[in-house]
C-alpha positions as MATLAB code, in Angstrom:
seq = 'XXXXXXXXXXXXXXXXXXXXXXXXXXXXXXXXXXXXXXXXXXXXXXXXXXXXXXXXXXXXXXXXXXXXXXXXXXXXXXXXXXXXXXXXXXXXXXXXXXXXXXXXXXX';
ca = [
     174.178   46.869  145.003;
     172.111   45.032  142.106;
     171.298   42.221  144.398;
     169.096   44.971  147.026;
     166.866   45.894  143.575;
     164.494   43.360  144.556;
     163.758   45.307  148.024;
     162.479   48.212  145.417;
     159.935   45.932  144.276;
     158.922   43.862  147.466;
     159.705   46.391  150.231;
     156.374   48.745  149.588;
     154.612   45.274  149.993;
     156.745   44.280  153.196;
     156.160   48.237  154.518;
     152.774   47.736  154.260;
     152.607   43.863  156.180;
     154.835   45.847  159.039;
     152.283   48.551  159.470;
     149.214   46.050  159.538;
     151.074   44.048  162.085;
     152.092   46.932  164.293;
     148.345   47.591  164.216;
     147.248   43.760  165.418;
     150.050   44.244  168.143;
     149.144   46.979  169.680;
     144.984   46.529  169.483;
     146.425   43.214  171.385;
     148.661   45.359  173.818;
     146.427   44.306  176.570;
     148.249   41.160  176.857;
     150.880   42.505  178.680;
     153.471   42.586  175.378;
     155.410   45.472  175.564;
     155.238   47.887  172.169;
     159.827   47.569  172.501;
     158.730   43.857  171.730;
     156.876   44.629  168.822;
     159.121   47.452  167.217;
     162.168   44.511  168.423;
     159.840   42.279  165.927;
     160.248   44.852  163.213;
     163.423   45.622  163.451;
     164.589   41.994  163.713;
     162.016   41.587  160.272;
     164.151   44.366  158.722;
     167.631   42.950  159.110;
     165.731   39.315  157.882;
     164.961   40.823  154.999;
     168.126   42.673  153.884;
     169.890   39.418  154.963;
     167.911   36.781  153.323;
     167.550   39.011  149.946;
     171.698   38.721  149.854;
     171.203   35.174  150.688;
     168.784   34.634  147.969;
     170.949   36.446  145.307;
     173.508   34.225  145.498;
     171.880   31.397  145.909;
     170.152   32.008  142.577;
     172.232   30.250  139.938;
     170.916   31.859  137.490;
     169.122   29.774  134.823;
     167.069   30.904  132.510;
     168.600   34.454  132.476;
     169.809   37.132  134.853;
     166.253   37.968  136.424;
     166.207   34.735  138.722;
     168.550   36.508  140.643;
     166.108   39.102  141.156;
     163.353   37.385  141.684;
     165.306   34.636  144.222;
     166.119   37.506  146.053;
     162.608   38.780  146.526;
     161.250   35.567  147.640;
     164.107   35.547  149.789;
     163.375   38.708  151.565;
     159.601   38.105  151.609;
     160.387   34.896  153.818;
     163.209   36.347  155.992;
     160.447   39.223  156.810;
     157.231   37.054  157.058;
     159.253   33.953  159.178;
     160.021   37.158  161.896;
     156.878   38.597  161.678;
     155.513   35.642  162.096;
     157.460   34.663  165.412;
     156.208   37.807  166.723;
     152.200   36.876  166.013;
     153.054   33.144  167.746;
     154.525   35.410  171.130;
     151.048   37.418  171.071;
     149.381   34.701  170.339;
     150.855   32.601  173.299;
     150.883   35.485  175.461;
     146.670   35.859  175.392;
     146.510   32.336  175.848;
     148.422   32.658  178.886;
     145.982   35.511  180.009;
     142.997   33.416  179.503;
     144.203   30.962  181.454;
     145.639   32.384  184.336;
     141.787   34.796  184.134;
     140.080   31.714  184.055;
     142.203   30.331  187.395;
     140.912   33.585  189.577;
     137.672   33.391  188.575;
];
């Protein structure tokens, strides 16, 4: 259980990225993204994140003292939860390309 410490210190942080992108997505709903995509997105960002702070605690070898472990683990979960987060901003972003284009075809 020591390696999920970490998540005390970077998961208010993480909480708050997944609320502020919840928000984008669904001001952006009009693209025809359904809000199961987006909560998909979060979900997906959660398991990233409990998976890749593991990952990052043992990956730490732990120079320099017992706290790299910790703090390997937080980077770790910030990029397992930003890469999926990410993903899901690229499908929005795609998707109201898409709608541009095909709007700009009728007209």
């Amino acid at each position: 259980m020591a390696r999920f410490i970490a998540l005390l210190l970077i998961g208010p942080w993480l909480i708050v990225l997944g609320w502020l992108y919840w928000l984008y997505a669904r001001r952006r709903a009009a693209n025809g993204v359904a809000a199961r995509f987006d909560a998909g997105v979060l979900l997906v960002s959660a398991l990233a994140t409990i998976a890749c702070t593991a990952i990052g605690y043992e990956a730490a070898l732990g120079h320099g003292g017992a706290i790299w472990k910790q703090v390997a683990a937080a980077l770790g979960a910030y990029v397992g939860f930003n890469l999926v987060i990410l993903f899901g901003l690229l499908w929005h972003w795609q998707a109201r390309r898409r709608g541009h284009a095909t709007r700009e075809q009728v007209h």
